[in-house]
NUVEX-864662 format. One record per residue (C-alpha): z negated, y, x negated; residue in three letters. Coordinates in steps of 0.25 Angstrom, whole numbers, plus 5000, padded with zeros to 4 digits. Layout:
ZYXALA/...
END
This chain:
500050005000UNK/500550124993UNK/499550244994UNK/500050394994UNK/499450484986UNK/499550594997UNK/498650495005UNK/497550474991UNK/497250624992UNK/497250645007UNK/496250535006UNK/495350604995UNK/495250715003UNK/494950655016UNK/493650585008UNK/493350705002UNK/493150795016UNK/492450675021UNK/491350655010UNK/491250795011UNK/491050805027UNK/490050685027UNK/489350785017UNK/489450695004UNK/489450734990UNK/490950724986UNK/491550744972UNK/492850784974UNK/493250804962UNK/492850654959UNK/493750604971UNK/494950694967UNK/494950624954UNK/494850494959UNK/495950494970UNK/497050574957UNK/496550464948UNK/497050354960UNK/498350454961UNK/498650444946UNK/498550284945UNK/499350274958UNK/500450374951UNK/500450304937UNK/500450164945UNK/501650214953UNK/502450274941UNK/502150154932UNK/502850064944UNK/503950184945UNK/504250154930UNK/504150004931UNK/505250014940UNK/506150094931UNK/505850014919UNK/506449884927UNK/507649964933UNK/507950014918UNK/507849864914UNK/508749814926UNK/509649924921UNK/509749894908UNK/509749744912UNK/511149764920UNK/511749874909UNK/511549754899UNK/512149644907UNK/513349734912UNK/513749774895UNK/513449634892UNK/514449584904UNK/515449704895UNK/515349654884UNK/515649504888UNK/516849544895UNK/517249614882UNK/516949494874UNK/517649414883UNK/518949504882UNK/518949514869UNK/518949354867UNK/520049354878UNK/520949444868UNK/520649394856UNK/520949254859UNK/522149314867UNK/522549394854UNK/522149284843UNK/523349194850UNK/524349294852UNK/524249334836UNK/524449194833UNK/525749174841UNK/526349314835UNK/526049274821UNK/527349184820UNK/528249324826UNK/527849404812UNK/528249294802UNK/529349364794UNK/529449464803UNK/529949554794UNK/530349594779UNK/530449514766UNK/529349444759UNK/528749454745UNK/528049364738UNK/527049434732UNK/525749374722UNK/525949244731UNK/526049324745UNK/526949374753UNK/527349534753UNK/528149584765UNK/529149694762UNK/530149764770UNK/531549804764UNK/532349914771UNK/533749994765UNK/533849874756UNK/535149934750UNK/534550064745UNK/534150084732UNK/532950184732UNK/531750094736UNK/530450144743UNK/529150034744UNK/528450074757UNK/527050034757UNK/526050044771UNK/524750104772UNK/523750034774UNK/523449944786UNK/524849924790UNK/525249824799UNK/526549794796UNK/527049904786UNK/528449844786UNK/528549874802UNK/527450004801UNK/528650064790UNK/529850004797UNK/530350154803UNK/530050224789UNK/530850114781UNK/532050114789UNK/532150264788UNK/532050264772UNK/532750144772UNK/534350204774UNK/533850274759UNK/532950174753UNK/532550024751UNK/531250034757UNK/530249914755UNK/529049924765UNK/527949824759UNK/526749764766UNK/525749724758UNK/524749604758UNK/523949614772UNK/525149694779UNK/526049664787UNK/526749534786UNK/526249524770UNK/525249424766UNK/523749444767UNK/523249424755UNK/521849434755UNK/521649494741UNK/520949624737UNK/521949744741UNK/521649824729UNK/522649934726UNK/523049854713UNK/523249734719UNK/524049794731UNK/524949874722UNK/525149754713UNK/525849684725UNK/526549784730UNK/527149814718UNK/527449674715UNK/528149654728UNK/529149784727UNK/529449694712UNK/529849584718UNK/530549654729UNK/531449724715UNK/530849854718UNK/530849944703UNK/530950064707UNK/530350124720UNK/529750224729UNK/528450194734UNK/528050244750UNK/526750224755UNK/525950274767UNK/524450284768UNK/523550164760UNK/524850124750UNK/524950274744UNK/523850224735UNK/524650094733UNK/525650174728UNK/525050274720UNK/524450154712UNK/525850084712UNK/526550194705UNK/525550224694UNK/525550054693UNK/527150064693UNK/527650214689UNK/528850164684UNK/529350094698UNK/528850224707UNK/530050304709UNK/529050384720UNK/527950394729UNK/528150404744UNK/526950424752UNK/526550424767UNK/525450484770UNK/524850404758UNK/523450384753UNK/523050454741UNK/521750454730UNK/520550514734UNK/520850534750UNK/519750454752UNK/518850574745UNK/519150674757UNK/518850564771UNK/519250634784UNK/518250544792UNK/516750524793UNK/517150354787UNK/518150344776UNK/519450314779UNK/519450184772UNK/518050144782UNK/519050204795UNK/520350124792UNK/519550004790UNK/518850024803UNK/520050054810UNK/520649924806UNK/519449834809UNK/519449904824UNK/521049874823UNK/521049734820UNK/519749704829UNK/520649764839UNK/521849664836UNK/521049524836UNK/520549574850UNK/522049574854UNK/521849734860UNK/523049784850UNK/523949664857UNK/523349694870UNK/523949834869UNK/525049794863UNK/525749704872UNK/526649794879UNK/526649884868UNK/526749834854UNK/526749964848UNK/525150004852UNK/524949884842UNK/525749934831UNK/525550094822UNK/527050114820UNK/528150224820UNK/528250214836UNK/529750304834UNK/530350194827UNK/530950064837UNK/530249944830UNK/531049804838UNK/530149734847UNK/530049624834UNK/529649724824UNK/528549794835UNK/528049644838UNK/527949614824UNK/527249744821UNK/526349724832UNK/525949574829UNK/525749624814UNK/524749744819UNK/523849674829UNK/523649534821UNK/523949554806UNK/523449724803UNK/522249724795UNK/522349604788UNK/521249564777UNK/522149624766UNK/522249744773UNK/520649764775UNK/520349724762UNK/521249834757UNK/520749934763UNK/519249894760UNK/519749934743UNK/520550044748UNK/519350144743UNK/519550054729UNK/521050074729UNK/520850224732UNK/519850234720UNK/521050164712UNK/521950264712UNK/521050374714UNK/521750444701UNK/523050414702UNK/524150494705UNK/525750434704UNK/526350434692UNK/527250554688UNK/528450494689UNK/528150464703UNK/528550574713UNK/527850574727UNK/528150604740UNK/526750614750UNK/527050624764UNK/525550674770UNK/524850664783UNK/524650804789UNK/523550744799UNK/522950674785UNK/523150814779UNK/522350874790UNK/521250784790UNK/520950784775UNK/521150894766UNK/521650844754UNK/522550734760UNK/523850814755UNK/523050834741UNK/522850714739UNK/524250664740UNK/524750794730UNK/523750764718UNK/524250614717UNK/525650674714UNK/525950704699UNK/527550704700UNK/527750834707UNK/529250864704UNK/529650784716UNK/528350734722UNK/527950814738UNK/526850784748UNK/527350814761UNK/526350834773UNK/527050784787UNK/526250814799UNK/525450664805UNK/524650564802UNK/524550464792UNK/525750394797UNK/526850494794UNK/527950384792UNK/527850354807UNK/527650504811UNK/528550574801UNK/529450454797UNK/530850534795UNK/530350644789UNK/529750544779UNK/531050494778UNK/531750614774UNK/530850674765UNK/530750524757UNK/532350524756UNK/532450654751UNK/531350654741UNK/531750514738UNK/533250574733UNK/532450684725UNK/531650604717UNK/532750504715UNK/533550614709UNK/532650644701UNK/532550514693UNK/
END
């Protein structure tokens, strides 16, 4: 029987006129303490059940909440099983539709070197080499070497972990990588040569030409990297710790089968590619195929982990003075570190017929600017020869 307070004081009063009235001696004061005392227990008792009831209701909650993120994250579990099974059998049909899919093999230290040859018949030879990551460099370069191709033998190679090449699983020191490159463009007859390199291989290169002065007719770079550019990083993590998160959330993203998923219709969300230039249905298969289930390989991870090594080994070097240079820079990369263009100038020491260009967009300028590349590499290519 729950007993209103309102009803506690009426009857303390009542007692109290009526003790008076019978001619009693009342202490008032006594009974006022004794009825507030009964109020404040009854107050305390009812807040204490009040709270009771709200600890139970924020366990309930929590209880559901729980249950409802752990049902989430089963179904998520349970998706991503779905498609990694899914994807796990499709990669393993399409691996016999990239066998030879293209370009000619070289044996190289026991292993097999893909290379690409277009313009065959001309004499001047340029040896284009990828940045790194590529997943297929002779497909990624495919639109750039059939423009330089009606003036040049161009050779695209992909090195050990790319492409359709071998994976090795030996350490990518910038020695060893260099050593088989170069032993590859050997075999291939190559003597005398132009190198071009975009990104990672600019440092390949610039090691190449002090190893092999004689054989460097010039240095052809696309957006390349350069000594010291790690001394000024843009980002609050090295770019070395960002490219290797990038590409562990890209392969994670591959075995799950999402890149496929998305790629179904349109094999071209799968792929990073010159998107003006009409690849056939074969080559954007293969390209695909080559991006969602081979990208990333072991050799190309454990190239980028000595890629702070690599850099410390040609921190000093420059290209030889018979070699003259020509840098095409990022704008956007200009923009975003200060010394980007700097650094590509102070690794020149022939400067009668050496230029860095800056061309406005990102680090993939031979998919953005790809013909005036062209134009400029024909004409500065005459020049120099001329000059020999």
């Amino acid at each position: 029987m729950r007993i209103r307070i309102s009803d506690m004081l009426d009857n303390a009063s009542e007692l109290i006129e009526e003790s008076s009235e019978a001619g009693y001696s009342v202490d008032n004061d006594r009974i006022k303490e004794m009825v507030f005392s009964e109020i404040n227990c009854m107050l305390i008792l009812n807040n204490s059940k009040k709270n009771g009831c709200g600890k139970d209701e924020e366990i309930n909650m929590r209880k559901k909440a729980l249950k409802i993120m752990k049902w989430i994250v089963l179904a998520l579990l349970g998706v991503a099983a779905v498609l990694l099974v899914w994807n796990f059998f499709f990669r393993k049909a399409e691996q016999s539709k990239i066998e030879a899919a293209y370009g000619n093999i070289v044996e190289v230290d026991g292993h097999s070197m893909v290379v690409d040859i277009k313009g065959e018949d001309n004499e001047t030879t340029i040896i284009l080499l990828p940045g790194w990551g590529s997943a297929s460099p002779v497909l990624e370069f495919l639109p750039l070497a059939e423009e330089l191709s009606e003036d040049f033998r161009v050779t695209t190679i992909e090195p050990f972990g790319y492409g359709l090449s071998d994976r090795v699983g030996t350490e990518r020191e910038i020695s060893a990588i260099v050593e088989e490159l170069h032993e590859c463009t050997q075999k291939l007859g190559c003597d005398q040569y132009y190198l071009m390199a975009h990104s990672l291989s600019g440092l390949y290169s610039l090691y190449w030409a002090n190893a092999y002065p004689q054989e460097v007719r010039g240095f052809i770079g696309i957006d390349p990297s350069v000594p010291k550019q790690s001394d000024e990083e843009p980002f609050p993590i090295s770019v070395v710790s960002l490219n290797k998160l990038s590409a562990y959330f890209q392969k994670a993203v591959n075995v799950l089968g999402i890149t496929r998923l998305c790629s179904v219709v349109h094999p071209e969300n799968a792929l990073y590619a010159d998107t003006s230039y009409s690849y056939s249905e074969r080559e954007l298969e293969v390209f695909r195929i080559l991006s969602m289930d081979f990208a990333y390989s072991k050799d190309i991870m454990n190239e980028i982990g000595h890629m702070e090594d690599n850099l410390e080994s040609v921190r000093d070097m420059k290209f030889p003075e018979t070699v003259p240079v020509l840098q095409f820079v990022s704008g956007d990369n200009c923009e975003l570190m200060e010394t980007w263009e700097t650094l590509h100038r102070e690794v020149i020491t022939e400067t009668g017929r050496s230029e860095v260009l800056r061309l406005d967009g990102g680090h993939y300028l031979h998919f953005e600017r790809k013909m005036e590349i062209v134009e400029k590499v024909k004409e500065w290519v005459r020049n120099v020869n001329e000059g020999f």
